[in-house]
Phi, psi and omega in degrees: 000136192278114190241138182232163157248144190280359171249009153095011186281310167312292178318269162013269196318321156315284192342306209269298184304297208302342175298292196284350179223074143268164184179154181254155187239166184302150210067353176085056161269167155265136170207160255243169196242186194245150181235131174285184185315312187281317167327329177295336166337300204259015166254170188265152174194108174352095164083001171240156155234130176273143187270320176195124183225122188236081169334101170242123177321173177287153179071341181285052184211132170312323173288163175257155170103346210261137160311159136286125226216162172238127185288097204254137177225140188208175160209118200259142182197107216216011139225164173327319196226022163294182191189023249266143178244119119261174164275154125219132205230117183257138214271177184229030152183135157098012140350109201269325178110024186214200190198139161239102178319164169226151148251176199246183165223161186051228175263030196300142195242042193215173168248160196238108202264003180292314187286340183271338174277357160322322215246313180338285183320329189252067133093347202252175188236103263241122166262144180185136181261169134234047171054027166086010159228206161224152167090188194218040174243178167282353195301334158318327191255045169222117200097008209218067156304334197260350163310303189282328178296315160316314149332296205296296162236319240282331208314296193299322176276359135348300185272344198269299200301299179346315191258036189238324184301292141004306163282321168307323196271239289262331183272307188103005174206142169311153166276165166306279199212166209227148157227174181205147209215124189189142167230113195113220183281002170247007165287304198291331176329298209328304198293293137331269224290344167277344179272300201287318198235063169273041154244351214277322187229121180297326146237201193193125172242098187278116153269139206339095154313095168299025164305331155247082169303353174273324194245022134304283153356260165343283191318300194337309177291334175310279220281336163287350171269354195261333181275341197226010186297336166201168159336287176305006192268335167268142175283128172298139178296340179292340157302327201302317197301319205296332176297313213257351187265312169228046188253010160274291153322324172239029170221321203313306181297349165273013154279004191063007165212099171316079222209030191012044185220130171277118185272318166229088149002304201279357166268348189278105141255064169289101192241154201286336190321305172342319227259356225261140187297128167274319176241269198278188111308144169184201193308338221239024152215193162268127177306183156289332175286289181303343178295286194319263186337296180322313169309306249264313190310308184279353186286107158335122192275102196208146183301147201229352156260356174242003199034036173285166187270109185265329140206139184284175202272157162305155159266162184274132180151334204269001200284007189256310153286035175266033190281313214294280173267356161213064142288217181273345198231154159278145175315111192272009149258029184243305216296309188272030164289322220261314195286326195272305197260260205305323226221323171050053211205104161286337204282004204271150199231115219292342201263016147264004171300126162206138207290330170330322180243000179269344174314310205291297163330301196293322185253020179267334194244027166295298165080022195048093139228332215243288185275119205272047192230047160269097178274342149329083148283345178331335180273306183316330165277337181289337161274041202024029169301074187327139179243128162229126175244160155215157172192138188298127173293004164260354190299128172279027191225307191249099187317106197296337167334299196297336175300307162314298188295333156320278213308312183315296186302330162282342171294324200268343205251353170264048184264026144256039183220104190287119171299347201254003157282000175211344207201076181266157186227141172197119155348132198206083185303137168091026207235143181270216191295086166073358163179205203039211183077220179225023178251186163326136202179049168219090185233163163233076161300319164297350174244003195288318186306297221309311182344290175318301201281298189298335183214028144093343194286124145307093189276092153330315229159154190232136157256164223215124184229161177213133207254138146214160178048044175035058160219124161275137147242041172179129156221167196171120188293127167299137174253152178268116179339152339278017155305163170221174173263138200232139198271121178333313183106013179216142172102187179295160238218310208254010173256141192284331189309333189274031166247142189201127169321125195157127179342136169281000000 
């Protein structure tokens, strides 16, 4: 498979490199010379300047464990007012030949050297930005729009030609082939990059995706206003298990295994009102006020003039992280969508927000740059390009909804295209925000892609595992949507053999 850029930016950047590393390979071919490490200082690459290039020994690295790799450090600027810092860390022996894209989370501005020595270990030679700011509020974009377009998509592709040009000089070859591996605000990147660059990457692995970031933003204030609308509206977090004990109690079993995990979420007709205090308020119910906020948490967030679905509500199940979004304060990656990018206001206070008349603000300064909800994969498929996204069905942060509805939206906009040949989405019942909680959340989506990409294998199923007390006890095969896993009626509850896939 061929890697390419659709805007000739890669191909270019070879081009521009071949004067200074030509050299003949056997048969009188050309093919590019290898530059050692320290060398890399002095090469040119369009809108980057390298900062460093380092040899670091086996054992030299603040992580433990790590090969020796050579640290390429750079900076893009690919506007007046870009700023863009990435890595690329390459291994110096035991090369896979290939590159791993990293994403970042929330708004964050940092490289992360725990994911690039990840992507070291397993062979490859491992890329990461910090999407053109520092630190992890939003406050970079207010006054800096071409600062928020980095963010938004230009950073990551940005970064990918940058770090493929890099790797060629320093190898003497492209890589074969490229992924990008991100969860969170680095699931939605994942996601720009097959709409916006479906050349830039052969798979690409999206974890509960923040593609629609604008209207994640929205809930938050939904939900911080449903909590705080009077005193009596917020639930105390010493409320949730009780909450969460019996939206179990009346679901748990309808999956055919009572396994303290919802296997489909989305069949639980829970309403909290059961729960609603007869006399007093106390531990072990709800106020009527507090009923209300619990609705409000599991409720579609919706235009009340068109009556669309702006993002769907949590799910039950999700009652253990709600702290998350109706705690004491709004989910402050929602509040500085609202202080930084619409309103440009620090004073600004969420509980004057209104929906009736705001939308229109949120997607005016939204501008398509943020939300990743463009379903036209087509070029990413014609180029044969994989996709595997997942996202936990308990997450409190990220509606786990929007993922089927994405995936739904691209079956209806390909539709002379079977999606489940480029493109699986699966599900991850208990599992919270990009891990934990109380479902299987031990997984290898990255070699599950590599599978795909590389020998054609398609994942029938993901196996899937769960640690407590540094044990695993309990494994079960990830089914690909809209399959679940469905229990045989024998065996053991918590061995995956006893599972088997299939439409509910």
């Amino acid at each position: 498979m061929t890697q390419n850029d659709p805007s000739g930016k890669f191909r270019l950047l070879l081009i521009s490199l071949l004067p200074f590393s030509l050299v003949l390979g056997s048969g009188g071919v050309a093919v590019a010379a290898q530059l050692p490490c320290e060398s890399l200082s002095t090469l040119r690459v369009p809108n980057t300047t390298i900062t460093l290039a380092q040899p670091v020994p086996a054992g030299g690295s603040s992580l433990a464990g790590l090969p020796a790799f050579c640290r390429v450090a750079a900076t893009l600027k690919p506007s007046a007012d870009s700023e863009i810092k990435m890595e690329v860390w390459m291994p110096a022996s035991g090369w896979n030949g290939n590159l791993e894209a990293n994403g970042n989370g929330g708004w964050s501005g940092s490289i992360n050297p725990a994911a690039l020595a990840a992507g070291l270990q397993r062979g490859y030679a491992s890329a990461m930005s910090d999407l053109g700011h520092e630190g992890s509020s939003a406050s970079f974009a207010l006054g800096h729009p071409e600062k928020l377009i980095d963010f938004g998509y230009r950073a990551a592709h940005e970064m990918t030609v940058a770090a493929k040009a890099i790797i060629t000089s320093h190898y003497g070859q492209a890589p074969k082939l490229a992924y990008w591996n991100g969860c969170s605000a680095g699931g939605r990147s994942a996601l720009m990059e097959a709409q916006r660059f479906p050349e830039d990457f052969d798979g690409i692995v999206a974890g509960a995706p923040g593609l629609n970031w604008s209207g994640r933003a929205l809930q938050s204030v939904w939900i911080a206003q449903a909590a705080h609308k009077n005193e009596a509206s917020f639930i105390p977090p010493a409320k949730y298990s009780m909450i969460h004990a019996a939206v179990l109690k009346a679901c748990d079993a309808k999956d055919g295994v009572e396994d303290g995990v919802l296997e489909d979420p989305t069949r639980c007709r829970f309403d909290p009102k059961e729960l609603q205090c007869i006399g007093a308020d106390g531990a072990a119910c709800l106020t009527a006020d507090q009923v209300e906020t619990a609705r409000a948490i599991y409720a579609d967030v919706v235009n009340a003039s068109t009556n669309q679905i702006v993002v769907p509500g949590f799910e039950p199940g999700s009652e253990l992280g709600w702290a998350t979004m109706a705690g004491q304060r709004p989910f402050g990656i929602g509040a500085d969508f609202f202080k930084y990018v619409v309103f440009k206001d620090l004073n600004w206070d969420y509980k004057s927000f209104r929906f009736d008349d705001g939308l229109a603000s949120v997607a005016q300064a939204e501008n398509g740059e943020l939300n990743a909800m463009n379903a036209n994969l087509k070029a990413f498929h014609d180029r044969g390009g994989k996709l595997i996204q997942y996202h936990g069905w308990s997450d409190p942060q990220i509606s786990p909804a929007s993922s089927p509805t994405y995936y739904n939206a691209v079956v209806a906009e390909l539709r002379s295209v079977n999606v489940q040949q480029f493109y699986r989405l699966f599900m991850v019942p208990g599992m919270a925000h990009c891990g934990g909680g109380d479902g299987t959340s031990s997984f290898d989506m990255l070699g599950a892609v590599e599978q795909w990409v590389e020998r054609g294998r398609a994942p029938d199923h993901i196996a899937s595992s769960r640690r407590r007390n540094e044990k695993v006890d309990r494994t079960r095969p990830l089914c690909p949507y809209p399959q679940v896993a469905h229990y045989k009626g024998t065996g053991s509850i918590d061995e995956s053999a006893n599972f088997v896939c299939r439409l509910p």
